[in-house]
GUDOMAR-375439 format. One record per residue (C-alpha): x negated, y, z. Coordinates in steps of 0.05 Angstrom, whole numbers, padded with zeros to 5 digits, always signed. Layout:
XYZ...
This chain:
-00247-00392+00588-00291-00345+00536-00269-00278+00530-00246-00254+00463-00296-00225+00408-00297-00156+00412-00280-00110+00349-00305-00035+00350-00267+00002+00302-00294+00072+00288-00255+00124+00251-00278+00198+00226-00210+00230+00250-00157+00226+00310-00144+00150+00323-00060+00169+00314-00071+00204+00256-00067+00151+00210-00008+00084+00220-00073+00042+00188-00110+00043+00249-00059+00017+00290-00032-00036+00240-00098-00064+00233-00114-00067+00313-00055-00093+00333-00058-00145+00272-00132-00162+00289-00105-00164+00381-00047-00209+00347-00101-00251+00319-00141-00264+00387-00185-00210+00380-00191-00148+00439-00207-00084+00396-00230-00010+00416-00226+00045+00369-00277+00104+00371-00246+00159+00348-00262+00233+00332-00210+00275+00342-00225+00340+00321-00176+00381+00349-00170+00355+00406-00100+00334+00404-00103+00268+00433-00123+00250+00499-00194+00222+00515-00164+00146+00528-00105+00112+00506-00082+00046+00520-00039+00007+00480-00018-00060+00485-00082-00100+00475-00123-00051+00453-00146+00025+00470-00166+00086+00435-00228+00126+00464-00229+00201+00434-00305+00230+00425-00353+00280+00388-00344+00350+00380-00286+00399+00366-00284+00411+00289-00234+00418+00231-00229+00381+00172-00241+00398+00102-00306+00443+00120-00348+00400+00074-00425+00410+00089-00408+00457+00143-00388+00397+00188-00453+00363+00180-00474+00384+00245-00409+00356+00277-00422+00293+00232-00483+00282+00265-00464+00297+00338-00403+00241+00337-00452+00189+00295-00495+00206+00362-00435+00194+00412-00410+00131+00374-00467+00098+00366-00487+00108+00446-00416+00078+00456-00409+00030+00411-00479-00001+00445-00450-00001+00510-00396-00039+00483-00429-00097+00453-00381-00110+00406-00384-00182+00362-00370-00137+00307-00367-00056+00282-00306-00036+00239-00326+00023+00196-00265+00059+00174-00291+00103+00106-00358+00122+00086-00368+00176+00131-00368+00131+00197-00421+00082+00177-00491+00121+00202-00464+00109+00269-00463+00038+00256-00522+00019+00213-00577+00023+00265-00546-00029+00317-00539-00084+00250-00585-00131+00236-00591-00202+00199-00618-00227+00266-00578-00280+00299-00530-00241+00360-00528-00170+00328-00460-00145+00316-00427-00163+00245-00424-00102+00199-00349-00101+00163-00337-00037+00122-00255-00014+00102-00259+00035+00049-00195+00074+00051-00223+00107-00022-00281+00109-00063-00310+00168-00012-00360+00188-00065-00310+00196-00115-00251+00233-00074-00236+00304-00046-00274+00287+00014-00338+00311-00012-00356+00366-00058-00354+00344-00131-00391+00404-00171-00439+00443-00161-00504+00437-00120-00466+00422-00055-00439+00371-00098-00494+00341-00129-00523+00332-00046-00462+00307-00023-00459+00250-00067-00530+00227-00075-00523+00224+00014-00462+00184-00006-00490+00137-00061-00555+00129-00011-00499+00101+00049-00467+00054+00005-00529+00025-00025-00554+00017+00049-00492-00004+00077-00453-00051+00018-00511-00104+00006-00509-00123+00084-00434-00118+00102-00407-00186+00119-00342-00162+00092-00319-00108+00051-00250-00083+00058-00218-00049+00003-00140-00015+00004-00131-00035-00071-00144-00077-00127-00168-00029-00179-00230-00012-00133-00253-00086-00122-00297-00080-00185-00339-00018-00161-00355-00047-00091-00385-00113-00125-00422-00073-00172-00450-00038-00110-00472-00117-00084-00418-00130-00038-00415-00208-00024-00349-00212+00006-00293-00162-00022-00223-00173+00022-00173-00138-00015-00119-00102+00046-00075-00062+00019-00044+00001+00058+00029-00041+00039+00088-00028+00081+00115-00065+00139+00181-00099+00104+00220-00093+00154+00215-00022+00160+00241-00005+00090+00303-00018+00066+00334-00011-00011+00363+00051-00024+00439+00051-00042+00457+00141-00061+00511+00151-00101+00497+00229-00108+00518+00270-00176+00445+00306-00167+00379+00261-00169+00333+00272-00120+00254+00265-00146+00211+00270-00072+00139+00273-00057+00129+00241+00018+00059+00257+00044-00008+00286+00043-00004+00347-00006-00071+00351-00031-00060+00370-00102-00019+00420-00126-00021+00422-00199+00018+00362-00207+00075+00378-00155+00067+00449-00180+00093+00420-00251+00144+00379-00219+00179+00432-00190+00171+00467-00263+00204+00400-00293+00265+00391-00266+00281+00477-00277+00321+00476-00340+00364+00415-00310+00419+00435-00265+00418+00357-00234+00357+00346-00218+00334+00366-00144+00266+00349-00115+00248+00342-00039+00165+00362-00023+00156+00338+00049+00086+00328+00088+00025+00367+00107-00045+00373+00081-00087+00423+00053-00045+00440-00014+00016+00453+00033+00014+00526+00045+00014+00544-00030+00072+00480-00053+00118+00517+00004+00106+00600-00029+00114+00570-00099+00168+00522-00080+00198+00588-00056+00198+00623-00128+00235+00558-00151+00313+00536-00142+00331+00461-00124+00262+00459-00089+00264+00427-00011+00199+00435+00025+00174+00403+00084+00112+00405+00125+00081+00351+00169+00128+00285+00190+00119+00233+00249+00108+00167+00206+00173+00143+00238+00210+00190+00195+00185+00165+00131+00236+00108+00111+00299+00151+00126+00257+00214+00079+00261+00170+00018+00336+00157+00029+00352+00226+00011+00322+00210-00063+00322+00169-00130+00257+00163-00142+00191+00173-00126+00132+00213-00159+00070+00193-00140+00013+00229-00185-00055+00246-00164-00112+00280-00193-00142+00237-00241-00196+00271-00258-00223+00232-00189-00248+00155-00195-00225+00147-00130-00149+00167-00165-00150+00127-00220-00166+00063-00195-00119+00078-00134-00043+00051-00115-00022+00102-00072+00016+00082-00012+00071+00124-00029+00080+00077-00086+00084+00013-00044+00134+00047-00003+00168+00071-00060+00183+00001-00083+00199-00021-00010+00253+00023-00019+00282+00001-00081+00262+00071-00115+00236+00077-00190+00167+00114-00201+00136+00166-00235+00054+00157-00242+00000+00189-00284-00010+00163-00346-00079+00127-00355-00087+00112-00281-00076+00045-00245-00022+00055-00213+00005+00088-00284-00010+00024-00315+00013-00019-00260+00080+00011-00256+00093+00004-00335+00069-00066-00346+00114-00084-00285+00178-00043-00311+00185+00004-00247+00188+00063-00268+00149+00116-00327+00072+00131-00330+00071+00207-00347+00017+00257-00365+00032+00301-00302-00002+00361-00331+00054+00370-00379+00120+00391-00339+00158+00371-00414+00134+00292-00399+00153+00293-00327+00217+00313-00346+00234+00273-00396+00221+00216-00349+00261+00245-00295+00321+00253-00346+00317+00194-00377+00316+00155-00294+00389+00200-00283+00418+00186-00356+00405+00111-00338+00424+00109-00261+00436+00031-00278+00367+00025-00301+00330+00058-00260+00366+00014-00205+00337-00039-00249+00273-00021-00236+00273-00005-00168+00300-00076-00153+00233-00099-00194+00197-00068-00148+00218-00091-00086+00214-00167-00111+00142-00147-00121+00138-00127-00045+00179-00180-00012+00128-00222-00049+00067-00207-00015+00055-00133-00035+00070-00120+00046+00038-00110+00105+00045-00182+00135+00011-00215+00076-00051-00161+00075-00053-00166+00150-00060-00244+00146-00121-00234+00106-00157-00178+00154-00146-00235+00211-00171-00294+00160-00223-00246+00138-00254-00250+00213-00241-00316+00228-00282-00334+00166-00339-00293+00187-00348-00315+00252-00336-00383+00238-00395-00377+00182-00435-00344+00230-00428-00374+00297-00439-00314+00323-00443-00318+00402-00392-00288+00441-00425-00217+00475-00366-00188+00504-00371-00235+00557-00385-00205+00629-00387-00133+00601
């Protein structure tokens, strides 16, 4: 009996940091596939193997932190070194580049010749166009010309190309991507359940990565004047220091810093609704459905997004919730008072939303199509089995 092709996943941070990395393995080991993920764990947080069930986690490269920009080229460079040397001694049927910034440790063990591993690319955001690298300035202007050159290496010769949402499929074909799988970051159904408060006060959270303040900054502003309104700010990242000492100037504020992931269905049944705006001034932003979003209508919860975005124009053509222009704190709350004057319709919506997930907006329908994506690729390729005797 033939051993199992083997997937290499590699991924630019801790291999628990992010639920995606799991979902995806253990959808891809579900499928018939064995799978090792190379990760770099920066801080050293996780130990140098774990085993799950079917597949393994292998920690490498060099203790950094994250958001040094250009300063981490030199760690960049050192785990592209470690990766590659294990991903070779691997032999995997196929590398799984998580993001942008993982693919130089791929690109020199893919060819077009017949037995080299397949090249499949999962572009959690437009890299070039996100927080991730430098936008202005001369650091900037370096940053993304590296980045443009890796995607118009990479893109062309990817057998698949994995993107998280639907308003970025357009950019990765202009790039010359022959096979765009869309995979959203959706939630697993049966995690989420509809939200039934009956509270006097409305509760607006923000669950997750705080990487922007201005927007939560004018949320918190928002619901001031309006003695009902509440909001609840829980999760880390790098805008979390400075939400928590202005959150602290503010009444009906609740802060929270960094969750496990099992935390975040019960979070969003302390609320009403959800607000979910980003920074568009970013591509990456406003072509983007945040996750929160998805989970937000998992939940049964209305939504508040930025006006002019994707996800702003998603959520009013589907009736979930109020596009807003988040740099105004008079818009935001209008659309918060107008969800607690109308506690009937904003139930209305949220019910709209969680049709749209139970439809296929969830993580067993994008799953299905990671697996189907493989199967199709091997099955084109008859690609011979490597991990055979190693």
């Amino acid at each position: 009996m033939s051993a199992p092709r083997r997937i290499v996943m590699i991924v630019s941070a801790s291999g628990t940091a992010d639920p995606r990395v799991s979902k995806e393995a253990e959808a891809l080991v579900a499928g018939g596939y064995e799978v090792v993920v190379i990760a770099w764990d920066r801080e050293k947080r996780d130990p140098a193997l774990i085993e799950r069930d079917g597949w393994r986690i292998e920690s490498t490269g060099p203790a950094a932190r994250h958001g040094a920009g250009l300063g981490n080229i030199g760690g960049y460079r050192e785990f592209w070194r470690v990766a590659r040397r294990r991903v070779a001694e691997l032999r995997p049927d196929a590398i799984h580049c998580d993001n942008l910034d993982t693919v130089p440790a791929a690109l020199p063990l893919v060819n077009r010749t017949s037995g080299s591993p397949r090249l499949v690319l999962d572009f959690w955001e437009m890299y070039r166009h996100s927080r991730a690298l430098p936008q202005s300035g001369i650091k900037g202007v370096i940053a993304r010309a590296a980045a443009r050159y890796l995607e118009r290496r990479s893109i062309p010769g990817a057998e698949v190309v994995i993107t998280v949402g639907e308003g970025q499929v357009g950019y990765y074909r202009d790039l010359g991507a022959r096979n765009i799988v869309l995979v959203e970051n959706a939630p697993e159904l049966e995690r989420y359940t509809p939200v039934e408060r009956e509270e006097p006060d409305f509760v607006v959270s923000f669950i997750g990565q705080k990487r922007w303040a201005p927007a939560l900054v004018n949320l918190m502003k928002a619901i001031q004047p309006y003695p009902h309104l509440r909001a609840l700010l829980v999760g880390g990242g790098p805008a979390e220091a400075e939400i928590a000492r202005i959150a602290g100037t503010m009444e009906r504020v609740e802060v929270g810093g960094r969750f496990d992931p099992s935390e975040t269905p019960s979070l969003y049944h302390r609320c009403d609704a959800v607000f979910a705006c980003y920074d568009a001034s970013l591509e990456n932003w406003r072509t983007a459905y945040p996750v929160k979003a998805m989970e937000a209508m998992a939940c049964a919860l209305p939504l508040i997004c930025t006006r002019g975005t994707f996800s702003g124009d998603y959520v009013e053509r589907h009736g979930l919730g109020y596009a807003v222009d988040d740099h105004d704190p008079g818009d935001i709350a209008r659309a918060l008072v107008a969800l607690e004057d109308d506690r009937a319709g904003a139930r209305e919506m949220g019910r709209r939303g969680r049709a749209i997930v139970e439809a296929g907006l969830n993580w067993t329908a994008a799953s299905a199509r990671l697996v189907a994506a493989y199967d199709a690729m091997f099955e084109a390729n008859g690609v011979p089995l490597q991990s055979e005797g190693s």
